[in-house]
C-alpha positions in Angstrom: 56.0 -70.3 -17.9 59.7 -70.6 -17.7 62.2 -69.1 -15.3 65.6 -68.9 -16.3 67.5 -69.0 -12.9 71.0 -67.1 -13.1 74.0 -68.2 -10.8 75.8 -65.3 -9.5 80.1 -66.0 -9.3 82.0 -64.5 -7.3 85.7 -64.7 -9.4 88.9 -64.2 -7.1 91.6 -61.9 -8.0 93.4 -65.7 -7.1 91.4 -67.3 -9.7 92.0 -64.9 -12.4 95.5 -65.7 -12.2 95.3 -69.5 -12.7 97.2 -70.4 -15.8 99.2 -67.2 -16.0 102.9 -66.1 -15.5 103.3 -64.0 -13.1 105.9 -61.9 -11.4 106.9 -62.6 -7.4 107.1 -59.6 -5.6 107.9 -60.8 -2.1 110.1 -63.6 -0.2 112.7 -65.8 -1.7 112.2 -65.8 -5.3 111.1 -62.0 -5.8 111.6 -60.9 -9.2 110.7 -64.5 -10.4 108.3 -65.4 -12.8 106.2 -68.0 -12.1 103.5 -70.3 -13.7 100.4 -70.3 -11.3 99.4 -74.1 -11.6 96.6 -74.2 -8.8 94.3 -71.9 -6.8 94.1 -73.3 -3.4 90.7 -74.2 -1.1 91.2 -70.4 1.1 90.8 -68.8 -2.7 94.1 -66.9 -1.7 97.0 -69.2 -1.8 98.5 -69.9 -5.0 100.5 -72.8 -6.2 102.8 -71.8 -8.4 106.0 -73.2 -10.4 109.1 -70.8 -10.7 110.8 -70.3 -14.0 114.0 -71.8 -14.5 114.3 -73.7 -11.2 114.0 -77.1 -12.7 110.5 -77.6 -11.8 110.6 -76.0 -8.1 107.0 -75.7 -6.4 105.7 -73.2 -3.7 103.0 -71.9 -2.1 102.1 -67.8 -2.5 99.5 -66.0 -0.9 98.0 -63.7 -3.9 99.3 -60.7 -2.8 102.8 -61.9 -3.6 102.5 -62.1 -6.8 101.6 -59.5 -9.9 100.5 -60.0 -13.6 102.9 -59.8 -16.2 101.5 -56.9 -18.8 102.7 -57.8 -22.1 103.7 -54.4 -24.1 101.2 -53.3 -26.7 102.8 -52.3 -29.9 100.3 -49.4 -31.6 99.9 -49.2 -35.4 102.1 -46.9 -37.4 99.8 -46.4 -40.1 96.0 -45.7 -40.6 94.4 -48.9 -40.6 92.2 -49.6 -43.1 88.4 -50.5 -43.4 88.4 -52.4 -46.7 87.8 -50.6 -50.1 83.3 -50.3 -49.3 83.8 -49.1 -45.8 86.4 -46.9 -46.4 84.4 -45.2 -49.6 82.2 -44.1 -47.2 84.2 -42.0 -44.9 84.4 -38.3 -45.6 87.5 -37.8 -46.6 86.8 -40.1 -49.1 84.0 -37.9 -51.2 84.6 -35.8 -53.9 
């Protein structure tokens, strides 16, 4: 018989972040944007480079910081299915 054993992983709002720009909310650089290079051992503190410093380091605690959203631009048109698929759609039938 075989037992598959499953780890359970708990994944930080801190490590979620590693290898993302984010935006600095609080403290000297607020309104940065920041690359997050590092997730410290207290899973809360970040180590993150600012943008357009020339390289400049610091340490954030997570709540600091925000995710950058990228905007979503929607379709203007109807997308289509393919020629099959879209045969098949009601509209479609005579």
């Amino acid at each position: 018989m075989w037992y598959i054993i499953t780890m359970k992983e708990n994944i930080t709002e801190a490590q979620l972040l590693l290898n993302q720009e984010v935006k600095i909310n609080m403290g000297q650089f607020a309104g940065k944007i920041a690359f997050v290079r590092k997730v410290m051992a207290d899973g809360r503190s970040l180590e993150v480079e600012i943008a357009q410093t020339s390289g400049k380091i610091a340490l954030m605690d997570v709540t600091f910081v925000s995710e950058i959203h990228e905007p979503v631009a929607h379709a203007k048109v109807e997308q289509s299915l393919g020629p099959d698929a879209n045969s098949v759609l009601p509209h479609n039938r005579l």
